[in-house]
C-alpha positions in Angstrom: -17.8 -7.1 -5.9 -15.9 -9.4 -8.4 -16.9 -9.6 -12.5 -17.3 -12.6 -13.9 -13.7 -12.7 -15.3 -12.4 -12.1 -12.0 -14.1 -15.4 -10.5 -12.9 -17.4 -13.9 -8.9 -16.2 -12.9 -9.4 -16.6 -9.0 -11.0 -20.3 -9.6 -8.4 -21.7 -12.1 -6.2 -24.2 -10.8 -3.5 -22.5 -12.8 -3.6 -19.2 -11.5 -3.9 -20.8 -7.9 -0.8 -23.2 -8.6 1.3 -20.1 -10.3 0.3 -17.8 -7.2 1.5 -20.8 -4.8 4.8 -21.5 -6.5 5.3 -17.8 -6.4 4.8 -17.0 -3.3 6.5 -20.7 -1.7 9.9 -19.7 -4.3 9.8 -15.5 -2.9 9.5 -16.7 0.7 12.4 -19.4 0.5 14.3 -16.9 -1.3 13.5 -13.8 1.6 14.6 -16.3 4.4 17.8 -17.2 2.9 18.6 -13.5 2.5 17.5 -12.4 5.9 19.3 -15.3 7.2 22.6 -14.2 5.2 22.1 -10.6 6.1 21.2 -11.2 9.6 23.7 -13.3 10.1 26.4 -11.3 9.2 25.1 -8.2 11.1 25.1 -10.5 14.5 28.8 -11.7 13.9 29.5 -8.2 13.1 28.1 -7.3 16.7 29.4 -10.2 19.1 32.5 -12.0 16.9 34.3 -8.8 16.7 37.3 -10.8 17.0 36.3 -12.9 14.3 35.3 -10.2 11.8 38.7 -8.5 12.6 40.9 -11.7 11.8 43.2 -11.4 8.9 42.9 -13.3 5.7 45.2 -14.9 3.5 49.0 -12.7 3.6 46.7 -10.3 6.2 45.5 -7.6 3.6 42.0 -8.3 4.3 39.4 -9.2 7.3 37.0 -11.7 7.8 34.9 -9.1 7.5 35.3 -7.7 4.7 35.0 -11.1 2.7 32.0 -11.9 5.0 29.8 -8.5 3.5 31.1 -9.3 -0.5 29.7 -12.5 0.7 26.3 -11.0 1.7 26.4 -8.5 -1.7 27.3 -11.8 -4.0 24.5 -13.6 -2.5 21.8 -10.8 -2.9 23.0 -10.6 -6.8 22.7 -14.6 -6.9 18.9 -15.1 -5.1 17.8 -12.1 -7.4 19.3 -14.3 -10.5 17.5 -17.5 -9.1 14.8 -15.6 -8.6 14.6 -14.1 -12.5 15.3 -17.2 -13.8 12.0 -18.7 -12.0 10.2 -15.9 -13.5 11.5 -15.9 -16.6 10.9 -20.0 -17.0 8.6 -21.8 -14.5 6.5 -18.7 -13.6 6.1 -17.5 -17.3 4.8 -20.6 -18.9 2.1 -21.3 -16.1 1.0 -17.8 -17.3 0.9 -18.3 -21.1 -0.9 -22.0 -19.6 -3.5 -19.9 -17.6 -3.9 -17.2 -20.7 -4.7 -20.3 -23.3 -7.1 -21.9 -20.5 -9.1 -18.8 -20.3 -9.3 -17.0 -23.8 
């Protein structure tokens, strides 16, 4: 059973737009990461070739560029993701604090 509090929160159109941005920003951001992760562990199973190919005066692969690739990008959607928080996300909470003290 919910308090009284706990229907004021669950009913505000703030808490219901911060929980939809949220969630809408952490999917987007899960997809492109299982998309860039996914992606790279496919070529790394059927472009062999590819993955083996040298780059540049041949010192490196494909491959290896490929998975700094995927590391860089997890660091990058984590950053996009803390700067949401710390910005968008943060003032609809001090909006839905002020609406319901």
């Amino acid at each position: 059973m919910r308090t009284p509090a706990e229907d004021r929160i669950l009913s505000s159109s703030n808490f219901r737009t911060l929980v939809a941005e949220r969630n809408g920003f952490a999917v987007k951001l899960s997809v492109a990461m299982l998309v860039i992760y996914y992606g790279f562990i496919l070529l790394v199973a059927f472009a062999k070739p590819l993955m083996a190919a040298k780059v540049g005066s041949g010192v490196t692969s494909v491959g290896i560029v490929l998975g700094l690739f995927v590391i860089v990008a997890a660091f990058v959607l984590t950053g996009l993701y803390v700067q949401r928080a710390n910005g968008r996300f943060d003032a609809l909470t001090r909006e839905l604090r002020k609406e319901l003290t």
